[in-house]
C-alpha positions in Angstrom: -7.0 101.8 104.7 -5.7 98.3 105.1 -3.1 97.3 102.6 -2.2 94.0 103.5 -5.4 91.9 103.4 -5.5 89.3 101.1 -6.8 91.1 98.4 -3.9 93.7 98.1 -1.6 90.6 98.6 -2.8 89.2 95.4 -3.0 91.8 93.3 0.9 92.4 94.3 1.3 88.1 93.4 -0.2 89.2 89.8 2.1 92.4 89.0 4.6 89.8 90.0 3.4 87.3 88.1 3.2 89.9 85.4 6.3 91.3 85.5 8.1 88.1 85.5 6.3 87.4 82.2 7.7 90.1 80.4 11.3 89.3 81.6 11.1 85.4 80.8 9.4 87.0 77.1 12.2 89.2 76.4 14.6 86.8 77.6 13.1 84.0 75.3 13.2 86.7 72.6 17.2 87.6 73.1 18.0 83.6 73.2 16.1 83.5 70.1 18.0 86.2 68.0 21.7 84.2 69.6 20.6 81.3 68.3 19.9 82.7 65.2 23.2 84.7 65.1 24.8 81.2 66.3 23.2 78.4 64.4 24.6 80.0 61.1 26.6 83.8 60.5 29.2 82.6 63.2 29.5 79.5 61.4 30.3 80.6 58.3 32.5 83.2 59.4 34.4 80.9 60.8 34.6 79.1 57.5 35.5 82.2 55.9 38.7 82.1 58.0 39.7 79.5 57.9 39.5 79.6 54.1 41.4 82.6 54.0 43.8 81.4 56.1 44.5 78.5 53.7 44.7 81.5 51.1 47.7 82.5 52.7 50.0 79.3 52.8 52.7 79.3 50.2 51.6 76.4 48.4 48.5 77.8 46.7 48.3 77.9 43.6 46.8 80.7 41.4 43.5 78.4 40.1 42.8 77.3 43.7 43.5 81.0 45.3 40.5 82.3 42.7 38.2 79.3 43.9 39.2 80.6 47.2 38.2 83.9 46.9 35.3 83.3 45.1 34.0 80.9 47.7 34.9 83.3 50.5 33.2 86.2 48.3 30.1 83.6 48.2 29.8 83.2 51.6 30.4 86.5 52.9 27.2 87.4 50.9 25.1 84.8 52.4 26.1 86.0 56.3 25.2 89.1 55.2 22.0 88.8 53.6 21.4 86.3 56.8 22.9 89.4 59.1 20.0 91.7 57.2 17.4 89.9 57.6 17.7 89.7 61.7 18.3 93.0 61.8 14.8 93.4 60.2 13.6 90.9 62.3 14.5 92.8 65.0 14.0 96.5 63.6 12.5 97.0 60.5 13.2 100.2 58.9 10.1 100.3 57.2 8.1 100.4 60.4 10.0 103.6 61.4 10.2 105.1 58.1 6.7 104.6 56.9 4.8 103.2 59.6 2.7 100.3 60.7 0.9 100.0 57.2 3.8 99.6 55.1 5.5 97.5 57.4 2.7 95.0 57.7 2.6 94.8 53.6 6.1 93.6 53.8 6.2 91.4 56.2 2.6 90.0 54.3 4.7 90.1 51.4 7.9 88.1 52.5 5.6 85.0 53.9 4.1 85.1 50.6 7.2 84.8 48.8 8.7 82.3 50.9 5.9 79.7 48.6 4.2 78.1 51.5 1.2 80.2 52.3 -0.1 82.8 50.9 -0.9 85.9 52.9 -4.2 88.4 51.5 -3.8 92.0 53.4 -6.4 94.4 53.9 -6.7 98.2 55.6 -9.3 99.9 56.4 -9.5 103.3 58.0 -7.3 106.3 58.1 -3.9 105.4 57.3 -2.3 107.7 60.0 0.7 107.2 62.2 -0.3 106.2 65.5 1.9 105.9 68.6 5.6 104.5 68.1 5.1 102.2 71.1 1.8 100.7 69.7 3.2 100.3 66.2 5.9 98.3 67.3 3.7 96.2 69.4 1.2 95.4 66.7 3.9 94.8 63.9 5.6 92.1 66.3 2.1 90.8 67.3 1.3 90.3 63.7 5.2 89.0 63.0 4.9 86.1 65.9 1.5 85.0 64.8 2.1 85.0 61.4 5.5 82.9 62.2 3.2 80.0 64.3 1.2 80.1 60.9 4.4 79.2 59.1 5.9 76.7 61.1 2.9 74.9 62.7 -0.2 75.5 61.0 0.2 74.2 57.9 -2.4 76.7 56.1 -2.4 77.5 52.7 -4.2 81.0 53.2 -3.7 83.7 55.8 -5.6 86.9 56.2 -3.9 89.7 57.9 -6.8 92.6 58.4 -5.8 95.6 60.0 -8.1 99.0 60.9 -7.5 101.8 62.1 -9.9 103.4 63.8 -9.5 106.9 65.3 -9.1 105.6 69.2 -8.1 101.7 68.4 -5.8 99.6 66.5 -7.3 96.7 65.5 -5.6 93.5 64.2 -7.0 90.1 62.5 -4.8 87.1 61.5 -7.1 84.2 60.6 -6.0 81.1 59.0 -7.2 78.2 57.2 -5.0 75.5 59.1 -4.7 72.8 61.6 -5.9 74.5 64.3 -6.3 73.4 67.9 -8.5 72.8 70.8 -9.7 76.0 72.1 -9.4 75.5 76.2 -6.0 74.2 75.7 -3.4 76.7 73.9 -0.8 75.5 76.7 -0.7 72.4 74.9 0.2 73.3 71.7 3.9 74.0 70.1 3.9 77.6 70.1 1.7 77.9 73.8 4.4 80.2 75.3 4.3 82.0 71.9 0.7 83.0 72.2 1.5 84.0 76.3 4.3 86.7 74.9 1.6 87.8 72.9 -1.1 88.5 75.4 1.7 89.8 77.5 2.9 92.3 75.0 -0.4 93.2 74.1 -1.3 94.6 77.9 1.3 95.7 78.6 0.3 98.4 76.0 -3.5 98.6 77.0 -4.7 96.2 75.3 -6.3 92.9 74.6 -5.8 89.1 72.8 -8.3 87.0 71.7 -7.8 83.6 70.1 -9.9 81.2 68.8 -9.2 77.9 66.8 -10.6 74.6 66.5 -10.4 71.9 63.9 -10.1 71.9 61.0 -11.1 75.7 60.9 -8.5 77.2 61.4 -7.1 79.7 63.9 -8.3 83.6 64.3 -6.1 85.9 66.5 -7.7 89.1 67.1 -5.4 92.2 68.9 -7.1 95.4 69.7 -4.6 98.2 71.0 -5.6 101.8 71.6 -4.2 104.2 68.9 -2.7 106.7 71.2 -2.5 105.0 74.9 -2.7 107.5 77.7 
């Protein structure tokens, strides 16, 4: 059989093409979380120091060594509450504790509290565990889509529907925002977003639809299967 006809050449060009999507994904991802550590924790911390630094010098007095330590106390809260919630971000205990359910009410949850959209979740089906790998994918499918509702959207409603089916996983996130021309997601803010989301979702098996157009708002549909393999 001949393996180096044009045909076999491009379908070794699009595992390429794939593969090199998932690396420049994760790598987006990892500069992501630094930036995040950077922009503020590291900041502070460095704050912290140098205010406990000054804590040391001789000429403290006692009334400005409490404001000192309070301050320091302060702020050593904040970079850990800050620290917390990457750490979620990045690995929700929920979602190995009590699965992809819970952890979607949560996240559903948080948005809501934040005060500017609210977020209506729905299940339907058996509320089983399926496979670790697919949970993961459709919790972080769900958490980047319902983050380019936050920052660019501008909705005031969100729908997060998820079934469960006993051979799929099926996901909805439809909102009542901006939206934007259908045939041209490249052109939008979060275009690369959306790619790391198609990307993620076949590289477990399954598949990403979106459609938007305005004003009606943007419907991402993710279907994964339960158990792949």
């Amino acid at each position: 059989m001949n393996t180096s006809g044009p045909a076999h050449r491009g379908q070794e060009a699009g595992r390429d093409d794939y593969a090199l999507g998932l690396f420049r994904t994760e790598e987006r991802e990892r500069k992501a979380v630094a930036e995040r550590i950077h922009e503020d924790p590291l900041q502070t911390l460095s704050h912290i120091r140098r205010l406990l630094s000054h804590a040391t010098e001789s000429s403290v007095d006692p009334d400005e060594l409490a404001d000192i330590v309070r301050e320091a106390s302060r702020l050593t809260a904040a970079v850990s509450d800050h620290l917390q919630r990457i750490a979620r971000d990045l690995r929700p205990a929920v979602l190995d504790d009590f699965g992809l359910v819970a952890a979607l009410r949560v996240l559903a949850s948080e948005l809501s509290l934040r005060g500017m959209t609210n977020v209506r979740f729905a299940v339907q089906g058996e509320e089983d565990r399926a496979d670790p790998d697919i949970e993961v994918g459709c919790y972080r499918i769900a958490q980047d889509a319902l983050r380019n509702v936050e920052q660019h959207s501008q909705a005031a409603n969100v729908d997060l529907r998820l079934t469960l089916g006993p051979h799929s996983v099926r996901l909805v996130v439809a909102d009542d925002g901006l939206g934007f021309p259908e045939n041209n997601a490249e052109a939008i803010p979060f275009g690369r977003g959306l790619l790391a989301m198609r990307q993620r979702a076949l590289a477990l098996g399954g598949s990403l639809r979106i459609r938007s157009a305005r004003p009606a708002g943007t419907v991402v549909r993710l279907c994964l299967p339960r158990f792949p393999g």
